[in-house]
C-alpha positions as CSV (number, residue, x, y, z in Angstrom):
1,X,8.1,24.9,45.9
2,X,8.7,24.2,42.6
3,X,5.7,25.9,40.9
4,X,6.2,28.8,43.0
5,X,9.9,29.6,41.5
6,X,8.1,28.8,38.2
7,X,5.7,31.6,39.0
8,X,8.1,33.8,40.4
9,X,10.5,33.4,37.1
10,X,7.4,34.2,34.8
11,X,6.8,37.3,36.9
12,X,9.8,38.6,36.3
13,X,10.2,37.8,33.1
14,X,6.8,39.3,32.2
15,X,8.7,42.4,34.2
16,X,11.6,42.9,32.4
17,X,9.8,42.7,29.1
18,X,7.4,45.6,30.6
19,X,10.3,48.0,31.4
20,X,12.1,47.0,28.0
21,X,8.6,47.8,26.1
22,X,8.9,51.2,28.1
23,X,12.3,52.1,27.2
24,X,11.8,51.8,23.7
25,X,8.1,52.8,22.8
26,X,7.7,56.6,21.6
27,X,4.6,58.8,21.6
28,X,1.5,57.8,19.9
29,X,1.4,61.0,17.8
30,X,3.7,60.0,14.7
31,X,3.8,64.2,14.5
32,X,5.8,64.0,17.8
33,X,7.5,60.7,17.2
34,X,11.5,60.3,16.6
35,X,12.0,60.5,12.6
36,X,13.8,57.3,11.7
37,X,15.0,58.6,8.6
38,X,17.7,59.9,6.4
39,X,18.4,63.9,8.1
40,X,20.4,66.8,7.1
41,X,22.1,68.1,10.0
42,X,22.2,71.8,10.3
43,X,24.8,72.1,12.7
44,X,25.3,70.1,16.2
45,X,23.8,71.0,19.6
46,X,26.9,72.1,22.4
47,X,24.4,72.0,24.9
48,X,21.7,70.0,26.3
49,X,18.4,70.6,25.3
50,X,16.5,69.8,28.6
51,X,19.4,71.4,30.9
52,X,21.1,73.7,28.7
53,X,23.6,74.3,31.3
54,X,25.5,70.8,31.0
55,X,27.4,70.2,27.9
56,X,25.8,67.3,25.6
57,X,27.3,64.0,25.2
58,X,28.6,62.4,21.8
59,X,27.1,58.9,22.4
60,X,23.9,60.5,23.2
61,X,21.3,61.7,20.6
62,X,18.6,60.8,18.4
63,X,17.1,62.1,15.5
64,X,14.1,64.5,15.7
65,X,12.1,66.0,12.3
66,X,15.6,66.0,10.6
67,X,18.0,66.7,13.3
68,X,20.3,65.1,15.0
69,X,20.1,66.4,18.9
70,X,22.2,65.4,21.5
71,X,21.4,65.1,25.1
72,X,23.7,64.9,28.5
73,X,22.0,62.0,30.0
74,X,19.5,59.1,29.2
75,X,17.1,60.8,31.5
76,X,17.4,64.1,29.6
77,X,16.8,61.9,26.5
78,X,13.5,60.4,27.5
79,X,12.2,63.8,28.9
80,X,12.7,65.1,25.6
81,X,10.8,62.2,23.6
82,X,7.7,63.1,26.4
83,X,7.7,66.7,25.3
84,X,9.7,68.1,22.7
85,X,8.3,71.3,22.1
86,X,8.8,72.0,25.9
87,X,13.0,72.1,25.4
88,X,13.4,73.4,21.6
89,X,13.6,76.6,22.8
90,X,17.4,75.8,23.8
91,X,18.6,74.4,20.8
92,X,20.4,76.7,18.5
93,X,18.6,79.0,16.1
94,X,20.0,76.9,13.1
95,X,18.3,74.4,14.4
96,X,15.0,75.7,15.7
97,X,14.4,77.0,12.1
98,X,15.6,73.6,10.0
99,X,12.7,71.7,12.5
100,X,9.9,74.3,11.9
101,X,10.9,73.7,8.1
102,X,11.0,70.4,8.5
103,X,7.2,69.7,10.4
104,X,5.7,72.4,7.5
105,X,7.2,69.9,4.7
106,X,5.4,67.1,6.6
107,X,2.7,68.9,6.9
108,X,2.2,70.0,3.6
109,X,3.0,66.8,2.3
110,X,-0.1,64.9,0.3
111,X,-0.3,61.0,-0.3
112,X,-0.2,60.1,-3.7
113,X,-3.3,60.6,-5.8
114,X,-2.7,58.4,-8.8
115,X,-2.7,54.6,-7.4
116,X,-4.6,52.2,-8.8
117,X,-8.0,51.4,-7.4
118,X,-8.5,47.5,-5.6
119,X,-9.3,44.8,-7.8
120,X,-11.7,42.2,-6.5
121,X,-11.1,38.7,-7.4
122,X,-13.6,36.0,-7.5
């Protein structure tokens, strides 16, 4: 009896660490992936971006190409991290144009040229 809560604890331990792993991994494409970086916000989103009839929530955003967009639900949030391009079509035009600039300076944006080359040490 004794192994089998043992088991049964391990289970849903291994679980909970599944859906946590979920909640917080993003796509695989860094071009598509949440910037985690210093932005200049444009202006704010009123509106939902994946239903742009429900008004966005304060506590809710996250920062995308240089953006801060906010969402009405958790739900609404995750959708959005699945398929961007699919909802920026409802953001405002400000905002529209400041991530277009922002994926063509990513884009355009070289590593640096002049490092050193390895040294091997025997």
């Amino acid at each position: 009896m004794a192994n089998s809560n043992r088991f049964l604890v391990a289970v849903m331990g291994v679980w909970a660490l599944a859906i946590w792993f979920a909640s917080v991994s993003v796509a695989a494409d860094p071009a598509s992936a949440v910037v985690i970086s210093p932005t200049t916000h444009v202006t704010a989103n009123e509106y939902c971006p994946v239903m742009p009839k429900t008004q966005a929530e304060a506590d809710l955003w996250l920062d995308y190409r240089g953006q801060r967009i906010y969402f009405c639900h958790e739900v609404c949030k995750t959708r959005f991290l699945r398929a961007p391009e699919k909802y920026l079509a409802n953001l405002p035009a400000a905002m529209q144009q400041a991530i277009r600039e922002h994926r063509q300076a990513v884009a355009t944006t070289e590593p640096p040229t002049d490092m050193a080359e390895p040294i091997m040490i025997t």
